[in-house]
N, CA, C and O atoms as a GROMACS GRO file, in nm:
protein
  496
    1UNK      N    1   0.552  -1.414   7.305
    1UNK     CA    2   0.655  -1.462   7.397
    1UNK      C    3   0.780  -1.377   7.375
    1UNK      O    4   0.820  -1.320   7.273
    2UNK      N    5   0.824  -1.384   7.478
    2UNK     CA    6   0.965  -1.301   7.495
    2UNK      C    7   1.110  -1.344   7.498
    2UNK      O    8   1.145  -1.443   7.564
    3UNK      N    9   1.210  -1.260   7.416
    3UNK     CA   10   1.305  -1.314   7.477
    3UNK      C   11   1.372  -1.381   7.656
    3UNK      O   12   1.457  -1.467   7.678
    4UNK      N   13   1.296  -1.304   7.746
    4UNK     CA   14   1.313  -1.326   7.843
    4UNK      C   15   1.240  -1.455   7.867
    4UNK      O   16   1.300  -1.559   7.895
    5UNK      N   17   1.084  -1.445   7.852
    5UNK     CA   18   1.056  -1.581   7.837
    5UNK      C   19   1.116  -1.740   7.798
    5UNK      O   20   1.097  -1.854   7.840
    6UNK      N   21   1.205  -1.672   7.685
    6UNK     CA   22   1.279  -1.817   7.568
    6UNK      C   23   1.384  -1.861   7.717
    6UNK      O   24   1.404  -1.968   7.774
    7UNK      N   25   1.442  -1.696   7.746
    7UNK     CA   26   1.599  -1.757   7.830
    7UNK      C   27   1.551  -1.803   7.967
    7UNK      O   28   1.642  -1.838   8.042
    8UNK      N   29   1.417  -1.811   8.020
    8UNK     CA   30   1.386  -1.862   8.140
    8UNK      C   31   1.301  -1.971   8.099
    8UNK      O   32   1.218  -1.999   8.185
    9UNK      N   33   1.293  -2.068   7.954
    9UNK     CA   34   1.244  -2.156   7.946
    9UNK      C   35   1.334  -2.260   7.952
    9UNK      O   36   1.315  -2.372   8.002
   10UNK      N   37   1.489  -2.194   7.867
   10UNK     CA   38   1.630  -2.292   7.871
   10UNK      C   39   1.672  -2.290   8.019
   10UNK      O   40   1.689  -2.390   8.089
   11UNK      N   41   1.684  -2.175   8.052
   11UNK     CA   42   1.746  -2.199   8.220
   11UNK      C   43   1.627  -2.323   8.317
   11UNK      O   44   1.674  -2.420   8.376
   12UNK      N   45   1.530  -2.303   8.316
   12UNK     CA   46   1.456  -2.418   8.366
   12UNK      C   47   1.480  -2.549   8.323
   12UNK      O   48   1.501  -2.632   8.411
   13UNK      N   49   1.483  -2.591   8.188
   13UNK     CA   50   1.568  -2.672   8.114
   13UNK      C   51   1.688  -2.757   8.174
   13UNK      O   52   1.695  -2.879   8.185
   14UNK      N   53   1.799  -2.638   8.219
   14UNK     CA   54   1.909  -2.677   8.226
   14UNK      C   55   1.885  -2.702   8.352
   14UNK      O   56   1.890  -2.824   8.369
   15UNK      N   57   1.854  -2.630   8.478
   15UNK     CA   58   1.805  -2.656   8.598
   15UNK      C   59   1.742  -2.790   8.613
   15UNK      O   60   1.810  -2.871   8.677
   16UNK      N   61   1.653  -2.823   8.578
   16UNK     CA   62   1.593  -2.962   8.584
   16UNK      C   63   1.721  -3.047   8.525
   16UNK      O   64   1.750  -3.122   8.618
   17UNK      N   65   1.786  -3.066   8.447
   17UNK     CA   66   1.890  -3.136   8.368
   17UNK      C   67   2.035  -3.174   8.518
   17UNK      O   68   2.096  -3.275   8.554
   18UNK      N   69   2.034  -3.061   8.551
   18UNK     CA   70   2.122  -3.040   8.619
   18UNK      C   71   2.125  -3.127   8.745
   18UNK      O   72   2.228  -3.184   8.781
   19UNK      N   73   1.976  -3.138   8.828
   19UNK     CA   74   1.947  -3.193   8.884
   19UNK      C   75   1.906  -3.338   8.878
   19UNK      O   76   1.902  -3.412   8.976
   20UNK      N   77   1.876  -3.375   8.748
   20UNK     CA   78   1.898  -3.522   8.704
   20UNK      C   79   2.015  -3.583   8.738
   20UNK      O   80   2.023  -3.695   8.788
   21UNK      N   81   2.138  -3.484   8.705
   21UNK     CA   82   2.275  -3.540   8.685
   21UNK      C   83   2.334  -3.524   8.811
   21UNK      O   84   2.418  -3.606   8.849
   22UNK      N   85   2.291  -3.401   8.903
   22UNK     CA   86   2.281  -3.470   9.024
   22UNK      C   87   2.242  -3.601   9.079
   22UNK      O   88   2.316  -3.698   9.096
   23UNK      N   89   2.147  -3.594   9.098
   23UNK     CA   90   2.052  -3.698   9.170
   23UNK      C   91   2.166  -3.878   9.092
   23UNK      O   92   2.213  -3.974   9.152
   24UNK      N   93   2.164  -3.856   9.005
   24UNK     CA   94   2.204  -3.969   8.899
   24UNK      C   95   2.330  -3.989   8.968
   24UNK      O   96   2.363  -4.103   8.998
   25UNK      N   97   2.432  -3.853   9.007
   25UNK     CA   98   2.566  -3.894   9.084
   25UNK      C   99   2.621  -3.924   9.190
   25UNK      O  100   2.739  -3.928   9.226
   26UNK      N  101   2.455  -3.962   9.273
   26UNK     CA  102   2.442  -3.980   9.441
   26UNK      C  103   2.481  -4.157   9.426
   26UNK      O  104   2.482  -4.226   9.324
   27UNK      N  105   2.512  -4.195   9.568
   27UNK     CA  106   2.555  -4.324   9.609
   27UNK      C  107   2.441  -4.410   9.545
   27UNK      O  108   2.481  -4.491   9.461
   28UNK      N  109   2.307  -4.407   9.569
   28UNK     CA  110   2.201  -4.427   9.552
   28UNK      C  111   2.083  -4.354   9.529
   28UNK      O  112   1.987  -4.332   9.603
   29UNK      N  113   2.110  -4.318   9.408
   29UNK     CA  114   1.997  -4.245   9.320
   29UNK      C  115   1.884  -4.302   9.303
   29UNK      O  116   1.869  -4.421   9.277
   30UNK      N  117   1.745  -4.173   9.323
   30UNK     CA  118   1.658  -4.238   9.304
   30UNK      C  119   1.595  -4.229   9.185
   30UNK      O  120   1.597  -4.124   9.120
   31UNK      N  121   1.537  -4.333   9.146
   31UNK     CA  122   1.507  -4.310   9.023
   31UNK      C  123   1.378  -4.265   9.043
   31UNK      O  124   1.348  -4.170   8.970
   32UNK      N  125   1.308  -4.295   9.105
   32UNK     CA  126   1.137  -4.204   9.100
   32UNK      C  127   1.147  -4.077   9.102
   32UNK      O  128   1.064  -4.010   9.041
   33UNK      N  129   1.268  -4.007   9.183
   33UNK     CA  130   1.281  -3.871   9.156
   33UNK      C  131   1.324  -3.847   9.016
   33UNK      O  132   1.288  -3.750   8.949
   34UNK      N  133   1.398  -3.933   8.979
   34UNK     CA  134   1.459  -3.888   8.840
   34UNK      C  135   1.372  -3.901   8.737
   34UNK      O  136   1.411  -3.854   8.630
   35UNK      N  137   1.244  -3.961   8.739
   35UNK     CA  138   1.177  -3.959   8.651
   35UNK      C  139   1.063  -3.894   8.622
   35UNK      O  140   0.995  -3.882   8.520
   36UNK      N  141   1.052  -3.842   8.767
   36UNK     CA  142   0.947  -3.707   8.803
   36UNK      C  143   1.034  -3.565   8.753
   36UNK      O  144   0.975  -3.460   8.730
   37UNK      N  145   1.136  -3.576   8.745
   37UNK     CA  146   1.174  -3.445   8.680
   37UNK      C  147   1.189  -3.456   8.583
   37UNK      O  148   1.140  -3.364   8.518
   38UNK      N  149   1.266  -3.571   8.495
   38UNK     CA  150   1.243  -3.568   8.360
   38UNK      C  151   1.093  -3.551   8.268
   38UNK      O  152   1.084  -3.490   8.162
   39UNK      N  153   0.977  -3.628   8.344
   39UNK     CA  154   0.849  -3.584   8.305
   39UNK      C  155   0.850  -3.445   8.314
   39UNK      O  156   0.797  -3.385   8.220
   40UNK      N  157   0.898  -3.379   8.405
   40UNK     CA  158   0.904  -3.199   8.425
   40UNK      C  159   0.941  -3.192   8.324
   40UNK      O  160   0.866  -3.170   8.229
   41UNK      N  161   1.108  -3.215   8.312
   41UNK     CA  162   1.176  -3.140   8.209
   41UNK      C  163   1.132  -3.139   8.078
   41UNK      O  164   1.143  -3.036   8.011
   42UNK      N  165   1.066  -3.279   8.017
   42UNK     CA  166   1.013  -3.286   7.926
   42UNK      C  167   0.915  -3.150   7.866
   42UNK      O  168   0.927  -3.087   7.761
   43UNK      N  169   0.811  -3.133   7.986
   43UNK     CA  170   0.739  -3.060   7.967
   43UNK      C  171   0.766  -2.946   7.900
   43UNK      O  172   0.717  -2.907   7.794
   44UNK      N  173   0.868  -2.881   7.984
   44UNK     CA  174   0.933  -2.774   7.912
   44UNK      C  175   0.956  -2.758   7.788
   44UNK      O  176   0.912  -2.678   7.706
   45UNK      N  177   1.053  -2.872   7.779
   45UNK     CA  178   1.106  -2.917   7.629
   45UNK      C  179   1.005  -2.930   7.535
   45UNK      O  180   1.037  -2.914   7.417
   46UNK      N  181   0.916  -2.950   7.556
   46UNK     CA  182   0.799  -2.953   7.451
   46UNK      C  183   0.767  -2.770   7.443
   46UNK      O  184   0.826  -2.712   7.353
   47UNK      N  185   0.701  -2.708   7.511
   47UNK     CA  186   0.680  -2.648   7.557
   47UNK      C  187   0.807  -2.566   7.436
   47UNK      O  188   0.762  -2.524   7.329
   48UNK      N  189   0.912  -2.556   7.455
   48UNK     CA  190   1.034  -2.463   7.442
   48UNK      C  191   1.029  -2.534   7.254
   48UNK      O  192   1.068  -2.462   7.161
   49UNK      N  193   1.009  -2.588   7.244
   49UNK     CA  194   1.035  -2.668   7.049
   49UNK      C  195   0.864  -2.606   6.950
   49UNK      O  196   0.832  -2.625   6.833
   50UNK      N  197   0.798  -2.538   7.050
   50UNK     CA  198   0.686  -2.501   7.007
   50UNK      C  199   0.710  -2.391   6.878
   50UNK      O  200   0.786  -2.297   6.898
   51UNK      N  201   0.651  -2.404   6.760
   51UNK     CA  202   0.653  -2.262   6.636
   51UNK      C  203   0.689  -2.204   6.702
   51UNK      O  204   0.810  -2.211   6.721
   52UNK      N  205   0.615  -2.113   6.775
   52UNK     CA  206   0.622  -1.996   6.858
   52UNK      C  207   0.766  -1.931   6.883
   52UNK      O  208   0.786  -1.815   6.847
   53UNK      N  209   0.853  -1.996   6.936
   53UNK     CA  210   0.973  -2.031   7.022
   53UNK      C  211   1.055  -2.022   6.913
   53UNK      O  212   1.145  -1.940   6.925
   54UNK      N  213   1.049  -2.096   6.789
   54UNK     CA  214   1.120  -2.101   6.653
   54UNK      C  215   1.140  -1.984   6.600
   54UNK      O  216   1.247  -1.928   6.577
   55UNK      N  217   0.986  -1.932   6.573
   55UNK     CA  218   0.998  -1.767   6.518
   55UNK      C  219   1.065  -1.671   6.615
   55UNK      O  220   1.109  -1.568   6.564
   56UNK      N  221   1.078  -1.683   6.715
   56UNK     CA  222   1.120  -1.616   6.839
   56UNK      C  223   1.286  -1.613   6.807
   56UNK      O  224   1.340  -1.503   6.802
   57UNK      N  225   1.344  -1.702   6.792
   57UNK     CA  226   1.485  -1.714   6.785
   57UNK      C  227   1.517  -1.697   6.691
   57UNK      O  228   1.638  -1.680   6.678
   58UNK      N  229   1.438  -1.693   6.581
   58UNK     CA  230   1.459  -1.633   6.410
   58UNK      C  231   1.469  -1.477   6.397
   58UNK      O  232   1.513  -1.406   6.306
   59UNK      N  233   1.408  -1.443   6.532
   59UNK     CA  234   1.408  -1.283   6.548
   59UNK      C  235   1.495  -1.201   6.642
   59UNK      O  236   1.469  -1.083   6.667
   60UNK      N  237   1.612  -1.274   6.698
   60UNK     CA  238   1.699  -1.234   6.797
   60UNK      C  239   1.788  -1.177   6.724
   60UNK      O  240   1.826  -1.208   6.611
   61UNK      N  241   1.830  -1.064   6.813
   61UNK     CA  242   1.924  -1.038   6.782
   61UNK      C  243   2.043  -1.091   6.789
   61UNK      O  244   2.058  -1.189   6.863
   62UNK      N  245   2.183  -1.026   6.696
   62UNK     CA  246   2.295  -1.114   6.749
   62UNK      C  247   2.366  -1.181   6.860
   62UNK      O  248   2.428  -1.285   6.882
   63UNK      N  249   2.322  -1.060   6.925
   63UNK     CA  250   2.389  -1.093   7.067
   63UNK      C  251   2.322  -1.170   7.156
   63UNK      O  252   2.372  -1.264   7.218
   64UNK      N  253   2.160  -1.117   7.167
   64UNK     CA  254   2.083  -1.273   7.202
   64UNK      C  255   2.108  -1.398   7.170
   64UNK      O  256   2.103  -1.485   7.258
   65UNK      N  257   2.137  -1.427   7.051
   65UNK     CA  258   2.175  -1.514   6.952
   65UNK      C  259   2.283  -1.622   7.036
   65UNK      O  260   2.315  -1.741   7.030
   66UNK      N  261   2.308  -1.524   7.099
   66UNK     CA  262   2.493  -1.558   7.101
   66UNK      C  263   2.504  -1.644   7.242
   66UNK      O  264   2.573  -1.743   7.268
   67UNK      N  265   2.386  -1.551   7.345
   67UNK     CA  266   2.318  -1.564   7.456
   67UNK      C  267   2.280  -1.684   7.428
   67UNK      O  268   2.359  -1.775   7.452
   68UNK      N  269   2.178  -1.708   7.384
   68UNK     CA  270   2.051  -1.849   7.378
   68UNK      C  271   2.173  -1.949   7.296
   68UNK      O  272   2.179  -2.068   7.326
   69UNK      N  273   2.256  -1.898   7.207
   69UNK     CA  274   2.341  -2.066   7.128
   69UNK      C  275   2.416  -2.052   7.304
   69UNK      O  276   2.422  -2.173   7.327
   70UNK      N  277   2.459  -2.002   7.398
   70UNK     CA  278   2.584  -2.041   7.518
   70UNK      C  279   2.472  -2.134   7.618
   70UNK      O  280   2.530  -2.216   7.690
   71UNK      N  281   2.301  -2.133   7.633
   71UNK     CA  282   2.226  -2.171   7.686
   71UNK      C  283   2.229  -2.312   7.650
   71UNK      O  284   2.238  -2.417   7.715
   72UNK      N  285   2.214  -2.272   7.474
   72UNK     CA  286   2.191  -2.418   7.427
   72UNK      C  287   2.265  -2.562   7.437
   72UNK      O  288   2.233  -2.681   7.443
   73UNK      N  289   2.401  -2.470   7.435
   73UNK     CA  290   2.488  -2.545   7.435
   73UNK      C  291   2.549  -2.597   7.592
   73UNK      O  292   2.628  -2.690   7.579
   74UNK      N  293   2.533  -2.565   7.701
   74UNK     CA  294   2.504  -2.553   7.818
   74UNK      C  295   2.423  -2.741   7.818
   74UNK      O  296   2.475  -2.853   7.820
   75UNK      N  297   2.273  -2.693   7.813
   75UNK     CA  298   2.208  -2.795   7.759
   75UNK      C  299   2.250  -2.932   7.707
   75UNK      O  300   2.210  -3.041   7.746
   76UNK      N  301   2.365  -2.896   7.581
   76UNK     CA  302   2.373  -3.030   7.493
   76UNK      C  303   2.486  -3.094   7.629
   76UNK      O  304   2.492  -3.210   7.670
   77UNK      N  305   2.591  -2.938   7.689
   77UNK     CA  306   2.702  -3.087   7.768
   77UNK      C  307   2.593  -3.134   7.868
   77UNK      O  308   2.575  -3.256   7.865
   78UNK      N  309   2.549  -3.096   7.918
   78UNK     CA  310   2.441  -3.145   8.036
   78UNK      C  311   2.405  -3.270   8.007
   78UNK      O  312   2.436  -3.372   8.070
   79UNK      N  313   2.329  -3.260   7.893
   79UNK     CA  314   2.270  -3.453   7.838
   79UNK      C  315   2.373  -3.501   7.807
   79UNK      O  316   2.366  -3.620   7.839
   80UNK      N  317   2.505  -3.474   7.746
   80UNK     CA  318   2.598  -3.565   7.738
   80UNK      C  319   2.671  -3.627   7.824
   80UNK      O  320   2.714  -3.741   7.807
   81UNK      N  321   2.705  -3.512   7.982
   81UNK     CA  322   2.703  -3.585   8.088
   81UNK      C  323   2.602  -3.682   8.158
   81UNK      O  324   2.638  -3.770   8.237
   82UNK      N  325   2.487  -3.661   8.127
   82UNK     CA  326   2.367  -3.724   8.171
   82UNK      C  327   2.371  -3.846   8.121
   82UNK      O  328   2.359  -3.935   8.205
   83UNK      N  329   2.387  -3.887   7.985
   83UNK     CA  330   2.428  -3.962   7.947
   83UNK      C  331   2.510  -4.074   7.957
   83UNK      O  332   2.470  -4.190   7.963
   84UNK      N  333   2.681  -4.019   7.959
   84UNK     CA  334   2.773  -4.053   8.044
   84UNK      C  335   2.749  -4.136   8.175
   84UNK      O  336   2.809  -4.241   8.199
   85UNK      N  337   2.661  -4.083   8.250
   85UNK     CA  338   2.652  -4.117   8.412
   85UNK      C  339   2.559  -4.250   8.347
   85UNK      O  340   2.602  -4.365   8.346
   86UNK      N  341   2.449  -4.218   8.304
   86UNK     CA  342   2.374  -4.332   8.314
   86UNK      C  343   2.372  -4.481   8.237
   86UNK      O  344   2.293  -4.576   8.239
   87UNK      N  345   2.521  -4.447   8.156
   87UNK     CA  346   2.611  -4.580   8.096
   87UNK      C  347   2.669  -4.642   8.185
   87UNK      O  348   2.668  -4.765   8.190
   88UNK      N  349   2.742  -4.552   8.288
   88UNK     CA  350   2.798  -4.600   8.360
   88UNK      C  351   2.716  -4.669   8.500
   88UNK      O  352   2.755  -4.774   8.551
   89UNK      N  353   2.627  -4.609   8.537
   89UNK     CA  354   2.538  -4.668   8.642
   89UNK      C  355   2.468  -4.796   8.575
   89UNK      O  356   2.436  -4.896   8.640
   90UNK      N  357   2.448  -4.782   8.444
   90UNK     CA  358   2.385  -4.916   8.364
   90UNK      C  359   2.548  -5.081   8.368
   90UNK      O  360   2.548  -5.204   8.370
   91UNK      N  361   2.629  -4.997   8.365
   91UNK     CA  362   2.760  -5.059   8.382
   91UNK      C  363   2.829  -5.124   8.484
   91UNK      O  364   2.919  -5.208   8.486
   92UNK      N  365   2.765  -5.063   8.569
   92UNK     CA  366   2.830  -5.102   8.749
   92UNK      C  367   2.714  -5.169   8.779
   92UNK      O  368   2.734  -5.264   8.855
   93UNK      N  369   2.568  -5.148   8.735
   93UNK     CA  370   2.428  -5.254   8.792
   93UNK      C  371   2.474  -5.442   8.700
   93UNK      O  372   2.442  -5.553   8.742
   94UNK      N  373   2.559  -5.405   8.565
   94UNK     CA  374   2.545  -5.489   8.517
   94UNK      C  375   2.641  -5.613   8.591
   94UNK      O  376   2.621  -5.733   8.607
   95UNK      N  377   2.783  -5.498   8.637
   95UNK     CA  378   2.896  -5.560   8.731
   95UNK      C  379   2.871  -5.646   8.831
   95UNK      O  380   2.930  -5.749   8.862
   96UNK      N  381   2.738  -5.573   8.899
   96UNK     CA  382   2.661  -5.649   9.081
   96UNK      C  383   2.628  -5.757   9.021
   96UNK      O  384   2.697  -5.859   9.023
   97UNK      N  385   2.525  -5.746   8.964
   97UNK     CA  386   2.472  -5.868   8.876
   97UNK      C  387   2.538  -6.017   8.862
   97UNK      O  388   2.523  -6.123   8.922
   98UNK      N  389   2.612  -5.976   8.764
   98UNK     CA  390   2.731  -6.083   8.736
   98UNK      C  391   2.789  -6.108   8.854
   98UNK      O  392   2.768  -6.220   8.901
   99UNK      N  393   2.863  -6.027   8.919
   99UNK     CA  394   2.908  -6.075   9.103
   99UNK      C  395   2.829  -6.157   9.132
   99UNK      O  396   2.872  -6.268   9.164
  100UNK      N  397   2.705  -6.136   9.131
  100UNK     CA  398   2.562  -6.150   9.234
  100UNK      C  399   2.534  -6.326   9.166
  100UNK      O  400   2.489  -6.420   9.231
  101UNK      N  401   2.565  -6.328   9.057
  101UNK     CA  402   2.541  -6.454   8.985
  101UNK      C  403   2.618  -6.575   9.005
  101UNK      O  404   2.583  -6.692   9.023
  102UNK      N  405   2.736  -6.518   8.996
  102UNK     CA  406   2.859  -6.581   9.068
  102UNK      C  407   2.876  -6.653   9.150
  102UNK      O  408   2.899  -6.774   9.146
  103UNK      N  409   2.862  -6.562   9.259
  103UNK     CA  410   2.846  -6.588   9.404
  103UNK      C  411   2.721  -6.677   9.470
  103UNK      O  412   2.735  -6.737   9.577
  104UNK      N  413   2.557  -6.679   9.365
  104UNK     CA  414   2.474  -6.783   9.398
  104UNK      C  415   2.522  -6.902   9.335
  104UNK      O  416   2.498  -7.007   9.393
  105UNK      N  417   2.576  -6.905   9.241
  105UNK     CA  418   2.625  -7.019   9.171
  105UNK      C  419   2.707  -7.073   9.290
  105UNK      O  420   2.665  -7.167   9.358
  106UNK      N  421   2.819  -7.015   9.312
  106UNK     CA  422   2.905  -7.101   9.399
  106UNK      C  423   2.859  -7.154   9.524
  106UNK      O  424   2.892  -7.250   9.595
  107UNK      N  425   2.748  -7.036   9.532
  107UNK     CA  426   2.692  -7.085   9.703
  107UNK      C  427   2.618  -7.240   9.679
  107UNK      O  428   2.626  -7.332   9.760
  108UNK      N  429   2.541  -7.246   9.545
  108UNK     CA  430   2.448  -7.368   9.503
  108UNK      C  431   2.538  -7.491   9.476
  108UNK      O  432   2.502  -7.608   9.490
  109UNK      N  433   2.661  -7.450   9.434
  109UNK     CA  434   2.785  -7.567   9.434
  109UNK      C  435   2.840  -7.594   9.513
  109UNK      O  436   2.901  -7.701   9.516
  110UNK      N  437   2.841  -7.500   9.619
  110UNK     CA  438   2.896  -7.537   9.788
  110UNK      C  439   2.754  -7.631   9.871
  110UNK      O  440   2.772  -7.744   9.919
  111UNK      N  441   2.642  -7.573   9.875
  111UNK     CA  442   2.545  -7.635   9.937
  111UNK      C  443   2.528  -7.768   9.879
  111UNK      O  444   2.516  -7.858   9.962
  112UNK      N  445   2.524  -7.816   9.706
  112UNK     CA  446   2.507  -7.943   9.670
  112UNK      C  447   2.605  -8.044   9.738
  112UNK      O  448   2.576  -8.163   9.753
  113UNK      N  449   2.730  -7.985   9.779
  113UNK     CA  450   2.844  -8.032   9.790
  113UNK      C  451   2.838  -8.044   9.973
  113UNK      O  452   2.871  -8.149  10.029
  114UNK      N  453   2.814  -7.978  10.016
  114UNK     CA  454   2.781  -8.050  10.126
  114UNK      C  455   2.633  -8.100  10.183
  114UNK      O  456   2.620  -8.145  10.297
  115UNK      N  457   2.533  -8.087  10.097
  115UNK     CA  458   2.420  -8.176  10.133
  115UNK      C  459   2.415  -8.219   9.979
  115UNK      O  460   2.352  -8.146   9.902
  116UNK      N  461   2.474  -8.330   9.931
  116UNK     CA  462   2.440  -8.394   9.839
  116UNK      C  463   2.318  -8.437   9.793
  116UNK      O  464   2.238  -8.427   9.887
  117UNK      N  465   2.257  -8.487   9.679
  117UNK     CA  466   2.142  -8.510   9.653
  117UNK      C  467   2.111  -8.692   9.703
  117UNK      O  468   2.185  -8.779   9.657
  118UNK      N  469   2.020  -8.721   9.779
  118UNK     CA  470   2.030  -8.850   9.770
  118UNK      C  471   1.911  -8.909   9.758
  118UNK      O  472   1.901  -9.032   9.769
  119UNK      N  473   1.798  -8.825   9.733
  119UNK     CA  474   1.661  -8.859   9.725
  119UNK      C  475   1.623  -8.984   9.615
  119UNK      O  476   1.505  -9.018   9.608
  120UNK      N  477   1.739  -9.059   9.520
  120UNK     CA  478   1.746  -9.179   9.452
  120UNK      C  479   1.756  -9.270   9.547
  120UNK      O  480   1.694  -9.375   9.531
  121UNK      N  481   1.826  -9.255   9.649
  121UNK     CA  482   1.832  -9.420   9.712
  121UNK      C  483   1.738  -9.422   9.816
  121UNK      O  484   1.729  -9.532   9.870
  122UNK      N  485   1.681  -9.352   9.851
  122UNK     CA  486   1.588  -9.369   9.882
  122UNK      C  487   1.433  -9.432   9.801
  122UNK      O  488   1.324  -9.465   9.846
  123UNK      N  489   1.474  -9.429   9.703
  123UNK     CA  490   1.331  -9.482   9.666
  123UNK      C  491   1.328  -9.648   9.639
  123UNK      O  492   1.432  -9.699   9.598
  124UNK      N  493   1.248  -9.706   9.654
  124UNK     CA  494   1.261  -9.859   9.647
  124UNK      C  495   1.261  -9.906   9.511
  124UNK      O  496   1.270 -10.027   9.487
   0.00000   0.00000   0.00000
């Protein structure tokens, strides 16, 4: 494997990543897409952590070096924004929720309240 190989295994990497954090920053993200690329991206990622790949970067030169750590690191803000987003989308689902809970509650305290329960006097 090649250096060129290594730097078109991270750029695919980051590409798929990229597009997570897209998709993740739409009004309504989908998640089936997002999880069809992360299965992608994974792939890679396996793929890219292989021996092979290890000895490969043990053998770069400096300036490659220097190349593949600006890739890598590329990479780490990527998941940390990725990250980021999907606290916050976990954060705003948790917000609806609670609204959403709220709002049946009150509706179930408005409806008792005007159709009261009276199915007791009715019974003999």
């Amino acid at each position: 494997m090649s250096m060129k190989s290594l730097m078109k295994q991270i750029t695919n990497i980051n590409n798929l990543s990229k597009e997570i954090l897209f998709e993740l920053n739409k009004k309504n993200p989908s998640f089936g897409n997002i999880r069809e690329v992360m299965i992608q991206r994974q792939k890679y990622i396996d793929d890219f952590g292989s021996d092979l790949n290890k000895n490969l970067v043990d053998k770069l030169s400096d300036g490659d070096k220097e190349t593949f750590k600006s890739y890598f690191d590329e990479f780490l803000i990527i998941n940390e924004n990725i990250k980021d987003v999907i606290s916050d989308v976990l954060n705003d689902h948790k917000e609806r929720l609670s609204v959403a809970k709220k709002q049946r509650k009150a509706e179930e305290g408005y409806n008792s309240f005007v159709k009261p329960e009276i199915s007791y006097f009715h019974r003999n």
